[in-house]
N, C-alpha and C positions, 0 to 999 in steps of 0.2 A: 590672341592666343586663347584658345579653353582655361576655361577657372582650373588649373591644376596648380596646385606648390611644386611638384616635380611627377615624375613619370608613374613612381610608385605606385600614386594615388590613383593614378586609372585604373579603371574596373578591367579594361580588355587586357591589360598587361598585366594583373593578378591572375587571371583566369589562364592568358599562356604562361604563365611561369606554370600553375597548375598540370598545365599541358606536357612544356618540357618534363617534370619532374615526372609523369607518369608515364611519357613513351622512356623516359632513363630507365625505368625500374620494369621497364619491356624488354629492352634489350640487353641492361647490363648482367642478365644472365640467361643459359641456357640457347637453345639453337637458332634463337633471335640474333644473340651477340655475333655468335660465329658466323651469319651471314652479312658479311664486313660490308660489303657496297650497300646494301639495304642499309642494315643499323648505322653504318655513318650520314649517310642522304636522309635520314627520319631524324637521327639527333642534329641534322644540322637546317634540316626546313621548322623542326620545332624550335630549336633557338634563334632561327631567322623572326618569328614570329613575333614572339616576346624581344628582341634587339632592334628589330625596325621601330619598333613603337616607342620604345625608349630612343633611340637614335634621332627621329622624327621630331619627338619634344622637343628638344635642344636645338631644333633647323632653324629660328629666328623667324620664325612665319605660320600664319594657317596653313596657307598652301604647299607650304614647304611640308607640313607636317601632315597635312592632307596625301601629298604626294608618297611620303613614308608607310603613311597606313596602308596604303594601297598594295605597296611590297611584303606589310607585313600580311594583308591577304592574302593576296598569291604563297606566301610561302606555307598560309594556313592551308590551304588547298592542297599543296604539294605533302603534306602532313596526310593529309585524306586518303587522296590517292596512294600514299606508301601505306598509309595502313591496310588498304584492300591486299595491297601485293604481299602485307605480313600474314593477313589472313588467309588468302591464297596459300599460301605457302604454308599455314598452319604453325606459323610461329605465336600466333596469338588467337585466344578463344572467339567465339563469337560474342560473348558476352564482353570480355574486355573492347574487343572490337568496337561495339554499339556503346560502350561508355565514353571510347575517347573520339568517335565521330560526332557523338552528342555535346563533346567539349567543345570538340575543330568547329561548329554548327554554330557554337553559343560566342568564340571566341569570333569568330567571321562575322556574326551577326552585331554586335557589338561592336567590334573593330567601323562595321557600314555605317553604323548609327555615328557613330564619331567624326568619317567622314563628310556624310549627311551634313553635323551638326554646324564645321567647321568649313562647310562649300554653301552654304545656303547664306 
């Protein structure tokens, strides 16, 4: 298993908590919220994100926990691509846009490096 004391301590699962906390304060007001299928599918691929990786630690294995990241991936992607449809849809600026792609980016990239680390 990664030199971690528990999940907290990872960099990648700092940075989605970051994530989560900043698509919440997207939606939980204004005409972000009220679009219900969106803002639940965005709050819920951003807490897949940060929960797989936490989840993942506790699997009793690299691979196990390998295999978790990988979901937490995908579900960072799934983050991405909701945000184009918020921006499409002009729920969110282009500026907030390009901040929280730049997170999903750093968190995806990070989350790989980990994988990387624990498949090698």
């Amino acid at each position: 298993m990664a030199a971690f004391r528990s999940f907290e301590d990872i960099e990648a699962w700092q940075s989605a908590r970051q994530l989560n906390q900043a698509v919440w304060s997207q939606i939980s007001t204004g005409a972000f919220g009220k679009d219900y299928a969106l803002s639940d599918q965005i709050n819920r691929s951003a807490g897949s994100t940060m929960d797989n990786i936490a989840e993942g630690f506790d699997g009793g294995s690299d691979a196990e926990f390998a295999r978790f990241l990988r979901y937490s991936q995908r579900s960072c992607s799934e983050v991405k691509s909701q945000l184009y449809r918020a921006l499409d849809r002009s729920h969110i600026s282009e500026a907030v846009f390009n901040e929280l792609i730049a997170l999903a980016n750093e968190i995806h990239k990070k989350v790989g490096s980990l994988i990387h680390y624990l498949t090698r």
